[in-house]
ROKELO-536016 format. One record per residue (C-alpha): x, y, z. Coordinates in Angstrom, 1 decimal, m for minus. Layout:
BEGIN
((X; Y; Z)),
...
# end
This chain:
BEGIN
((m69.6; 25.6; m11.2)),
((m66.4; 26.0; m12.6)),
((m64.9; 28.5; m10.4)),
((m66.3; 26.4; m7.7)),
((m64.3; 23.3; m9.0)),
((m61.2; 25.6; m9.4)),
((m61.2; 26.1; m5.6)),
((m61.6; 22.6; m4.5)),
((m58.9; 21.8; m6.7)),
((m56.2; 24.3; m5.6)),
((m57.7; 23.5; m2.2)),
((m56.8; 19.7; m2.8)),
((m53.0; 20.9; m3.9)),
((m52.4; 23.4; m0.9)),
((m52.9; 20.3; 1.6)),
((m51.4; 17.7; m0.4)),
((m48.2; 20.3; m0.2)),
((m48.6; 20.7; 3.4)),
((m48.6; 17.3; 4.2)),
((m45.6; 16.1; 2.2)),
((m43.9; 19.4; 4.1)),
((m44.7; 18.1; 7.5)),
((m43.7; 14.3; 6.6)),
((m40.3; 16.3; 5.2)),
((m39.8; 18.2; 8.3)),
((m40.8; 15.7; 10.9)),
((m37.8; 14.8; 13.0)),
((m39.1; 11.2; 14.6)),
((m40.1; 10.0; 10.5)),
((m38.2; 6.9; 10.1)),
((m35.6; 5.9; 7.4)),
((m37.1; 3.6; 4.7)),
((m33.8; 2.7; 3.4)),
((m30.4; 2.6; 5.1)),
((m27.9; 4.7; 3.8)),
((m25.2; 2.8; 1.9)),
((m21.6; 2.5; 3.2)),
((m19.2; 4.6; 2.3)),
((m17.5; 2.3; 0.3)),
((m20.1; 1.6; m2.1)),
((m20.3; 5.3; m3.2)),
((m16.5; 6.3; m2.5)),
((m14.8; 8.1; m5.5)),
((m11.4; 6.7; m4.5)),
((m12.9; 3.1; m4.8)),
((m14.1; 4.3; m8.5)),
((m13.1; 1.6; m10.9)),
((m12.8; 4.6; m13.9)),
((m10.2; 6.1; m11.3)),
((m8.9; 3.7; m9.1)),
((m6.2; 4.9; m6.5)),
((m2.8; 5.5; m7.7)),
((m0.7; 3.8; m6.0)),
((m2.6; 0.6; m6.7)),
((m1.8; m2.1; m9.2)),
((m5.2; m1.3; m12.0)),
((m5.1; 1.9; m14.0)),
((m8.1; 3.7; m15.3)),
((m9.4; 2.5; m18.6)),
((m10.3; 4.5; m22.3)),
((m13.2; 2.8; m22.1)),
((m14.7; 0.4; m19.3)),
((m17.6; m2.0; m20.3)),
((m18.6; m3.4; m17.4)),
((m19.2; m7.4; m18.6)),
((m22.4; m9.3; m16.4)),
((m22.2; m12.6; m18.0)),
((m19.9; m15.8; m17.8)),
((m18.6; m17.7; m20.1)),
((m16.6; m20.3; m22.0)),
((m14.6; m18.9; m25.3)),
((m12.4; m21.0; m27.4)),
((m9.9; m19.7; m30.0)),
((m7.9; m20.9; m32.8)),
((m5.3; m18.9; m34.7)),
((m3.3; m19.8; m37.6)),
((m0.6; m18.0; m39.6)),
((2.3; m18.0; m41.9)),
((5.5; m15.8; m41.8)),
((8.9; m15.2; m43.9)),
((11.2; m13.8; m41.1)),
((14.3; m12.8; m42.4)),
((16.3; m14.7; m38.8)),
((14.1; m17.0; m37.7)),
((16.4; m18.5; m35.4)),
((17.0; m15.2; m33.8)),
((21.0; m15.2; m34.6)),
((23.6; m12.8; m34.6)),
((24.1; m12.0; m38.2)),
((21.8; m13.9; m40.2)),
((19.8; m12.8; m43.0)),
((18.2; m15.5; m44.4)),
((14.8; m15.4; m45.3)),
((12.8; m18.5; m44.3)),
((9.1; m19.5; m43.6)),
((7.6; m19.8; m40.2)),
((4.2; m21.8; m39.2)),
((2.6; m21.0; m36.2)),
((m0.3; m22.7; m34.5)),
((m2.0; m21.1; m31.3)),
((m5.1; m22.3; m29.7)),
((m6.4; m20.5; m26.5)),
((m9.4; m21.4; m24.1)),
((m11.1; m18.9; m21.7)),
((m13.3; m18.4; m18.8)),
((m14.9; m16.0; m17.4)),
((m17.2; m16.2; m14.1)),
((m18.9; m13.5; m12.1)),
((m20.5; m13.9; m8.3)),
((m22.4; m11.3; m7.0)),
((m18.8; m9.5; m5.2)),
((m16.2; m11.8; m6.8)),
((m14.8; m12.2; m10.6)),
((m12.9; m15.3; m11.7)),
((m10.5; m15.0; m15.2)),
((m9.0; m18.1; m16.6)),
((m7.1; m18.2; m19.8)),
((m4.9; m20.8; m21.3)),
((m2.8; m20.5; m24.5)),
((m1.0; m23.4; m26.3)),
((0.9; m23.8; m29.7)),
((3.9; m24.0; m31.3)),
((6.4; m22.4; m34.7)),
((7.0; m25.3; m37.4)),
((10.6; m22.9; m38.6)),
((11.5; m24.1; m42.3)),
((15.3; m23.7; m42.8)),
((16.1; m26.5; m41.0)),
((13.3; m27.6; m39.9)),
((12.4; m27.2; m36.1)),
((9.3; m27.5; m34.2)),
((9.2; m25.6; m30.8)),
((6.8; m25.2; m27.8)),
((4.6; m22.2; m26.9)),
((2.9; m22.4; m24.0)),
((1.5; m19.5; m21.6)),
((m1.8; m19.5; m19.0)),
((m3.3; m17.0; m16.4)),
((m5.1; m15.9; m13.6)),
((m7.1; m13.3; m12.1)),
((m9.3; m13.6; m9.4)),
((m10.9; m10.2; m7.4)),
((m13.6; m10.4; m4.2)),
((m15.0; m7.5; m3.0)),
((m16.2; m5.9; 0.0)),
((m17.9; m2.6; 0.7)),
((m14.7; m0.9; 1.2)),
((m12.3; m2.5; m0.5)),
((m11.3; m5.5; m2.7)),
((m8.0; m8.3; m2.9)),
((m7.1; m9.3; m6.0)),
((m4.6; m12.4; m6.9)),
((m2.8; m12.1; m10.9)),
((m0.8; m15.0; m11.8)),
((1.3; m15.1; m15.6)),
((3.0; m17.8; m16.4)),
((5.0; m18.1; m20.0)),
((7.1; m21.4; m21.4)),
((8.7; m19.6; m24.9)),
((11.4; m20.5; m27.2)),
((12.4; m17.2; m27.7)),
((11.0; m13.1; m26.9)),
((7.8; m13.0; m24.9)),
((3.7; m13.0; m25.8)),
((2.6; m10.1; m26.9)),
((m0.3; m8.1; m28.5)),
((1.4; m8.0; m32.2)),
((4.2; m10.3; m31.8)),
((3.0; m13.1; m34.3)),
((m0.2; m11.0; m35.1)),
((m2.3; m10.6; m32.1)),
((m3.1; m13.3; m29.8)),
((m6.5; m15.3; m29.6)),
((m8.4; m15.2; m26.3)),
((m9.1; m12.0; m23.8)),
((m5.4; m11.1; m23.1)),
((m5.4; m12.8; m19.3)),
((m2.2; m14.6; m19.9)),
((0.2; m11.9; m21.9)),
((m1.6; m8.3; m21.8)),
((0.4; m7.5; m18.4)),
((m2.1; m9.7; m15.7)),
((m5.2; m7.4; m16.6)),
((m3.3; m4.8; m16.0)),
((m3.2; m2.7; m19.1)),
((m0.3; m2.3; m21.1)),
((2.7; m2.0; m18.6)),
((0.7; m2.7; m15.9)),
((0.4; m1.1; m12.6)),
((2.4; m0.9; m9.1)),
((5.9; m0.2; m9.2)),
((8.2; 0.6; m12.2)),
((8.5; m2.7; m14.1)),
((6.5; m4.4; m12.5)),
((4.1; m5.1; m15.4)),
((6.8; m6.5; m17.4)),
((5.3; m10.3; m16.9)),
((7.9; m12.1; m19.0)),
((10.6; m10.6; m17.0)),
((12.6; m10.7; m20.2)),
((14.2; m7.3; m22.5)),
((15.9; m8.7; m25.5)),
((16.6; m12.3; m26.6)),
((19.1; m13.9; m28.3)),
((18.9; m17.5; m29.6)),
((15.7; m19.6; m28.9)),
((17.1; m20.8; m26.0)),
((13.7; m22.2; m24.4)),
((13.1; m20.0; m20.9)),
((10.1; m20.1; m18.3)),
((8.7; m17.2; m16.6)),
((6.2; m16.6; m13.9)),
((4.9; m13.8; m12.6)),
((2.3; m13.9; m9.3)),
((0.7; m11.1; m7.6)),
((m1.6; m10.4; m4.4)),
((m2.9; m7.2; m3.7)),
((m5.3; m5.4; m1.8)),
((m7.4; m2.1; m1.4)),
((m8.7; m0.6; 1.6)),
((m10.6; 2.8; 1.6)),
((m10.3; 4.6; 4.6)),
((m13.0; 7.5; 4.3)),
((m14.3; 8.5; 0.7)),
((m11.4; 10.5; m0.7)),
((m8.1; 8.0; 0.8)),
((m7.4; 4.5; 0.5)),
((m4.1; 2.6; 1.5)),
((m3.1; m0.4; m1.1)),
((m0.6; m3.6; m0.5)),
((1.0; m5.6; m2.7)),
((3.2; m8.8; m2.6)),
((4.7; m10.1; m6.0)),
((6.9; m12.9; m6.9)),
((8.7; m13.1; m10.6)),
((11.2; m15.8; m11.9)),
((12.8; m16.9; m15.0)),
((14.7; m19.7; m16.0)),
((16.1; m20.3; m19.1)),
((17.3; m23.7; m20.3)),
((21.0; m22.9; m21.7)),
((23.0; m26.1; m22.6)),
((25.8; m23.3; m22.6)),
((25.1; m22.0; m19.0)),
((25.7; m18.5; m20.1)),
((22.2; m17.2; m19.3)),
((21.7; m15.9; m15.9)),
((18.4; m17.2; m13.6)),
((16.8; m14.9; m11.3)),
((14.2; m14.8; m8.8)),
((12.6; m11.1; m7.3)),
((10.3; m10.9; m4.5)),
((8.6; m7.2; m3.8)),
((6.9; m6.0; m1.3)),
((4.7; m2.5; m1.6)),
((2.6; m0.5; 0.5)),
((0.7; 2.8; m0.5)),
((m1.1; 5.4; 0.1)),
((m3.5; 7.7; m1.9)),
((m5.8; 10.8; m1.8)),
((m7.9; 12.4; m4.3)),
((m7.0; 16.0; m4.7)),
((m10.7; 16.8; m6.9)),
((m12.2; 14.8; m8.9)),
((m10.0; 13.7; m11.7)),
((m6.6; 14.4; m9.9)),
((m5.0; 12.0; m7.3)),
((m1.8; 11.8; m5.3)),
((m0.1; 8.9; m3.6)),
((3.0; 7.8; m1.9)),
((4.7; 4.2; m2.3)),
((7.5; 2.6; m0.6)),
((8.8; m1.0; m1.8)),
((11.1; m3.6; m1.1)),
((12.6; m5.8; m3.6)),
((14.9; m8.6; m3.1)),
((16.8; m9.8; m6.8)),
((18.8; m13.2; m6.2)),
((20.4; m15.1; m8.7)),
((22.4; m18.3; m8.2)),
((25.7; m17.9; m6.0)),
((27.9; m18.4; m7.8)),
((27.1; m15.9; m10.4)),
((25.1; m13.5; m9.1)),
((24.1; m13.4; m5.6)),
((21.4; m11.0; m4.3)),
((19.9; m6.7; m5.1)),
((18.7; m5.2; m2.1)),
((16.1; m2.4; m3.4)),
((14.4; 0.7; m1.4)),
((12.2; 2.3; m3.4)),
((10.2; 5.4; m2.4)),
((7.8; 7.0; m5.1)),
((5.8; 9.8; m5.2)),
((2.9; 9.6; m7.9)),
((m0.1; 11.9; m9.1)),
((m2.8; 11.3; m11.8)),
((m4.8; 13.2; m13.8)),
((m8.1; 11.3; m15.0)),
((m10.7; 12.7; m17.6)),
((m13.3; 9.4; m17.4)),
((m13.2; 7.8; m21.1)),
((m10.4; 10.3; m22.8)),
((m7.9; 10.9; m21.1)),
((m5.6; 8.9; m18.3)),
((m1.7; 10.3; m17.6)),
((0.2; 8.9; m14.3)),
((3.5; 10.4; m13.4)),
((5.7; 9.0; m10.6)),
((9.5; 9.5; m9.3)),
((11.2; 9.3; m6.4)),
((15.1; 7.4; m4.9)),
((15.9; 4.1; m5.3)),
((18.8; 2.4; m2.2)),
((20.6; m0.1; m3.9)),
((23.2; m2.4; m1.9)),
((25.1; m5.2; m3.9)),
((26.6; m8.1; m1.9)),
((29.4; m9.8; m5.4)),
((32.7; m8.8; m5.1)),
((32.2; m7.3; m1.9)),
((29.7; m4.6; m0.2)),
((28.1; m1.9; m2.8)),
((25.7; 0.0; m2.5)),
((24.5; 3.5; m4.4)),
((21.1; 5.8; m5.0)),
((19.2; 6.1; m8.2)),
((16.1; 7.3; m9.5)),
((13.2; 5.2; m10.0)),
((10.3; 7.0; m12.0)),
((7.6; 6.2; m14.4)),
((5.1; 8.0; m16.8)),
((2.3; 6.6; m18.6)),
((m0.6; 8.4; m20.9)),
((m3.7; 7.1; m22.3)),
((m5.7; 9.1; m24.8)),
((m8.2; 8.8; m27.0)),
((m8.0; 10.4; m30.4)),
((m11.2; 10.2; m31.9)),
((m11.9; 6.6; m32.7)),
((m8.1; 5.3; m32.1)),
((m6.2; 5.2; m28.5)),
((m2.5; 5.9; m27.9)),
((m0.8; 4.4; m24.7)),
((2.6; 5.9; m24.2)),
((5.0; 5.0; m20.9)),
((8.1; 5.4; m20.1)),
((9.9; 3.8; m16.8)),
((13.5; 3.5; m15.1)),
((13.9; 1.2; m12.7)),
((16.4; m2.0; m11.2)),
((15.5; m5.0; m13.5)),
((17.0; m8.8; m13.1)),
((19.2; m8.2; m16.8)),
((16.9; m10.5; m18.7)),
((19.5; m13.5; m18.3)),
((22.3; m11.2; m20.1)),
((23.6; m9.6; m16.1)),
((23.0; m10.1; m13.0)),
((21.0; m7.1; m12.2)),
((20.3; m4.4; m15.1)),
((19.6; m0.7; m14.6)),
((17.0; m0.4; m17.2)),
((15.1; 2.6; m19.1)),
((11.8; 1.7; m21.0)),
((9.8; 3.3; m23.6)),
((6.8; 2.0; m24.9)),
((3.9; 3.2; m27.5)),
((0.5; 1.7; m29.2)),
((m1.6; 3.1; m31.1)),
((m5.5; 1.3; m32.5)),
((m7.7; 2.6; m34.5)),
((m11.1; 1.4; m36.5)),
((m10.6; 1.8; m40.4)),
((m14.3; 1.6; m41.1)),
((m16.6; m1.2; m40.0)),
((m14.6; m3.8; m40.1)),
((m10.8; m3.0; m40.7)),
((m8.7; m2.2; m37.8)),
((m5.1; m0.7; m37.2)),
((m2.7; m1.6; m34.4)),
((0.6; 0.1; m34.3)),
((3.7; m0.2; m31.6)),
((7.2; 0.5; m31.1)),
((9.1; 0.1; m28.3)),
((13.1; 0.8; m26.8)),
((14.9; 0.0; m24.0)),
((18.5; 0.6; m22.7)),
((19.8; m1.7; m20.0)),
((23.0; m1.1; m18.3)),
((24.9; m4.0; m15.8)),
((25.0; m3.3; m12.2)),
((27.7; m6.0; m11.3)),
((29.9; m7.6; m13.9)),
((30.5; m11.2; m14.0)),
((33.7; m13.1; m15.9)),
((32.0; m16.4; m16.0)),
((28.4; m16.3; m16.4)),
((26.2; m13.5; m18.4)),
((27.7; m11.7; m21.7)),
((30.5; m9.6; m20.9)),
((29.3; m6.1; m22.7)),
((28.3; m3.1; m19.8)),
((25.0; m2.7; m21.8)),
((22.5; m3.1; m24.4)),
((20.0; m1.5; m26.7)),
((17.0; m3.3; m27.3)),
((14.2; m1.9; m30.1)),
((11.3; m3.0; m31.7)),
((8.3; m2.0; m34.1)),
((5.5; m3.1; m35.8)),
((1.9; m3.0; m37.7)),
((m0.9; m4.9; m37.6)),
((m4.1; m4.9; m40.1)),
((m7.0; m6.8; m39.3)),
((m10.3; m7.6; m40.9)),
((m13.4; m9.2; m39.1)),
((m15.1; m11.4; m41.6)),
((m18.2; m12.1; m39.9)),
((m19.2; m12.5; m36.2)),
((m16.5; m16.1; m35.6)),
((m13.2; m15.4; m38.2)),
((m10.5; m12.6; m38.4)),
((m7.9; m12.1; m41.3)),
((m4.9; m10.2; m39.9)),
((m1.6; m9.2; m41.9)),
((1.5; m7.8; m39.7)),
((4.4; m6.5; m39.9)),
((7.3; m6.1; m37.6)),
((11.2; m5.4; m36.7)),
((13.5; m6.0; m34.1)),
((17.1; m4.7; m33.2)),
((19.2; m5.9; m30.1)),
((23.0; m4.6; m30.1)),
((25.2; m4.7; m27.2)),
((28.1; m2.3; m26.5)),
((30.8; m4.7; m27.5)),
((31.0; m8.3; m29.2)),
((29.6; m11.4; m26.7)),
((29.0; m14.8; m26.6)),
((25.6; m16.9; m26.4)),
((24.9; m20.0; m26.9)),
((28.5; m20.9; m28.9)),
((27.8; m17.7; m31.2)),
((29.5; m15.0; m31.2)),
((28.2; m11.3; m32.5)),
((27.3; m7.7; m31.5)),
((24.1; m6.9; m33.1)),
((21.1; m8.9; m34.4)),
((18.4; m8.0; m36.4)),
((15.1; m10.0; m37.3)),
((12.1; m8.2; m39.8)),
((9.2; m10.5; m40.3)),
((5.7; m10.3; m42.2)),
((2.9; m12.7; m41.8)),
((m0.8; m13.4; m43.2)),
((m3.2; m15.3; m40.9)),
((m6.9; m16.0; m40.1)),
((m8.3; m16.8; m36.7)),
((m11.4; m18.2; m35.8)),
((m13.1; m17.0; m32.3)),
((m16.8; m18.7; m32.4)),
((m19.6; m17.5; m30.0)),
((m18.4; m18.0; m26.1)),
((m20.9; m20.7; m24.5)),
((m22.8; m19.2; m21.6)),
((m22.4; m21.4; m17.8)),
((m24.8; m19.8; m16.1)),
# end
C-alpha cells in the first residue's frame, strides 16, 4: 500500500511539473501584469544616486518619510560674544538673547511632495541695547512622473548680520527647508556656488541685508543608464546701508546637463551654464559667465558619496571698458560615514557676486562637518569653514577698496535630547574676516575683525500634528 501511494504521489509531481513547463514555454500565454516603465526601475532615476549633473546629491542615509504633517518649534538661548556688533576691533564681551520660533509642513501626494518652513525671531544684544529682526522661510515642491521629476527650491533670508546656518546660534529649530542649502545638502548641488543660499561670504557690521535664492529644475531619463537635467536659478541681495558702501547684486543662471552611469556606483556628466551677475550701473554693471564642467561620482549607497567636477570658466566684464579672461571653475565634495558620525567635506572655485564688499569676486571655498552620537542621547556637531575672495573689477566709489579677503570660521556644538519634545544645546564658535589692506564700512574703519562666542540654550520641538 505504501509503495503504491509512493507512485501516485511522484506521479502527481511529474505532471504538476509538466504543466507549469508548458504554461512557461507557451508563446500565445498572456501577460498578467504589464511590465513597468523604464523610469520606475531606472538606476539613473535612483534617489540613493541621482544623476550628477543634477541639483540633489546622494544621501548617508535616506529615510524615505510617508506621512504629512504640521511641526512647530521654539528655541531659546543666551550668549556672551566677545563683538556682538560684529566691528572692526572690538573686544568687548557682552550678552546676546536670541529668540527663534519655526513652523513646518510637510505634505505628500501619491507623485508630488510639498515642504514648507517658516522661521522668525530676533537677538535682544546687551551693550547698548538693540533688538534686531531675524526672519528666513522656504520652499520645496517635487512632482513626479515615470521618467523624470521638476522640482522648484525657493530660500529667502531677512538677517542683521552673517547668514542661517546649522551651528550658527546653536542649531536651528524646524527640518532645515529654509537655511540647509534648499534641501540640498550642505553646499547644495548644480553648479559651483550655487548652494550658497545667502549669497553672502563674510560680513561686517549688522547692516540688515535680504537675500533670495529661487530655483527650477528638472530631470528627464532618457533610457535606464542617461538622463539630461535643466536648471534655471535666480539669487539677489540687498543690503540696507545708510552708508551706500555695500554693493547689490542680482545673478541669473541657466544650466543644462547630461549624465551616464559608468557601473553601478560610478557616474559621469557634462554641464554647460550661463550666468549673468548685474549690479547697479553705476557701480558695477554686469559678469558674463560660460561655464563648462566635467563631473564624475563615485557612490557606495549609505557610506560613502565623493563628487569631483572641473572644467573653463569665459568671463567678459563690461566697467571701465571690455574685459574679458578664462578661469577654472571646479568643485569636490565627500560624504562618509565613520562609524556612527558623518563628515561632509567640499571644496569649490567659482565667480561669486563679492558678498556686497566687490562687484564680482573670484572666490575659493572650503567647507567641513562632522556629527556624531555620544551615546543615547548626547550628540556632537563640529564645522569649520575658509574662504578666499579676490575682486574681479575695482571700484573707487562703492565696495571696500582692498583686492581681497580671507574669511574663516569654526565651531562646536553639544546637544542633549531630554525627552521626546525638549533639547539642551551648548556651542561654541569663532570667526575671522581680514582684508588685504585697511577699508571702510559703515563710518568704521579697520582691517581685521574677530568675534568668538559661546551660548547655552534649550529648544522645545513637541510631536508634529498629522493632516491627513
Amino acid at each position: 500500500m505504501a509503495k503504491t501511494q509512493t507512485i501516485r504521489l511522484a506521479l502527481l509531481v511529474f505532471g504538476m511539473s509538466l504543466c507549469a513547463a508548458a504554461q512557461t514555454s507557451s508563446p500565445s500565454q498572456p501577460e498578467t501584469t504589464p511590465a513597468p516603465a523604464f523610469g520606475q526601475n531606472a538606476p539613473v532615476l535612483n534617489p540613493e544616486n541621482p544623476p550628477v549633473t543634477g541639483l540633489d546629491e546622494p544621501g548617508l542615509s535616506l529615510h524615505a518619510a510617508t506621512r504629512s504633517f504640521v511641526s512647530p518649534a521654539l528655541q531659546v538661548s543666551e550668549a556672551a560674544d566677545t563683538n556682538g556688533g560684529n566691528q572692526f576691533g572690538k573686544s568687548d564681551v557682552e550678552s546676546i538673547t536670541r529668540v527663534f520660533g519655526a513652523l513646518d509642513l510637510q505634505q505628500f501626494w501619491p507623485k508630488s511632495d510639498l515642504f514648507l518652513e517658516y522661521l522668525g525671531g530676533g537677538a535682544f544684544y546687551s551693550s547698548p541695547y538693540d533688538a534686531k529682526q531675524m526672519h528666513a522661510a522656504g520652499l520645496e515642491a517635487v512632482t513626479r512622473w515615470r521618467t523624470g521629476q521638476v522640482a522648484l527650491r525657493d530660500g529667502f533670508s531677512y538677517l542683521p548680520d552673517g547668514s542661517f546656518q546649522v551651528g550658527t546660534f546653536g542649531g536651528l529649530p524646524g527640518l532645515g527647508i529654509a537655511t540647509g542649502g534648499l534641501g540640498l545638502g550642505v553646499m547644495g548641488g548644480g553648479l559651483p556656488g550655487m548652494g550658497n543660499i545667502s549669497g553672502q561670504l563674510g560680513s561686517i557690521g549688522d547692516i540688515p541685508r535680504l537675500a533670495n535664492t529661487a530655483i527650477l529644475d528638472a530631470i528627464q531619463a532618457i533610457n535606464p543608464v542617461s538622463a539630461i537635467t535643466v536648471a534655471g536659478g535666480f539669487n539677489n541681495a540687498h543690503f540696507y546701508d545708510p552708508t551706500n558702501t555695500l554693493i547689490n547684486s542680482d545673478e541669473l543662471t541657466i544650466e543644462g546637463g547630461y549624465s551616464h552611469l559608468l557601473s553601478r556606483h560610478d557616474q559621469l556628466g557634462l554641464i554647460y551654464a550661463f550666468q549673468l551677475i548685474q549690479f547697479p550701473q553705476v557701480t558695477g554693471g554686469q559678469i558674463y559667465n560660460h561655464v563648462v564642467n566635467v563631473r564624475w561620482s563615485h557612490t557606495l549607497s549609505g557610506r560613502m558619496s565623493l563628487i569631483a567636477g572641473a572644467g573653463p570658466q569665459y568671463t567678459e566684464l563690461e566697467v571701465g571698458g571690455y574685459y574679458t579672461h578664462w578661469s577654472l571653475s571646479a568643485r569636490v565634495q565627500l560624504r562618509y560615514k565613520l562609524g556612527r558620525g558623518a563628515l561632509v567635506a567640499a571644496y569649490e572655485k567659482f565667480t561669486s557676486p563679492g558678498s556686497g564688499f566687490y562687484a564680482g569676486a573670484s572666490t575659493q571655498a572650503v567647507r567641513a562637518g562632522y556629527t556624531r552620537p555620544l551615546g543615547r542621547t548626547w550628540e556632537f556637531y563640529g564645522d569649520l569653514g575658509y574662504s578666499h575672495n579676490h575682486e574681479l573689477q575695482s571700484l573707487t566709489d562703492f565696495g571696500v577698496s582692498a583686492s581681497s579677503y580671507n574669511e574663516g570660521s569654526g565651531g562646536v556644538i553639544l546637544r542633549k535630547h531630554l525627552g521626546r519634545s525638549y533639547d539642551f544645546f551648548t556651542v561654541y564658535r569663532f570667526g575671522e574676516l581680514a582684508f588685504s589692506s585697511p577699508v571702510t564700512i559703515g563710518g568704521v574703519s579697520g582691517r581685521t575683525t574677530q568675534r568668538q562666542s559661546g551660548a547655552i540654550g534649550v529648544e522645545w520641538h513637541p510631536r508634529p500634528t498629522r493632516i491627513e
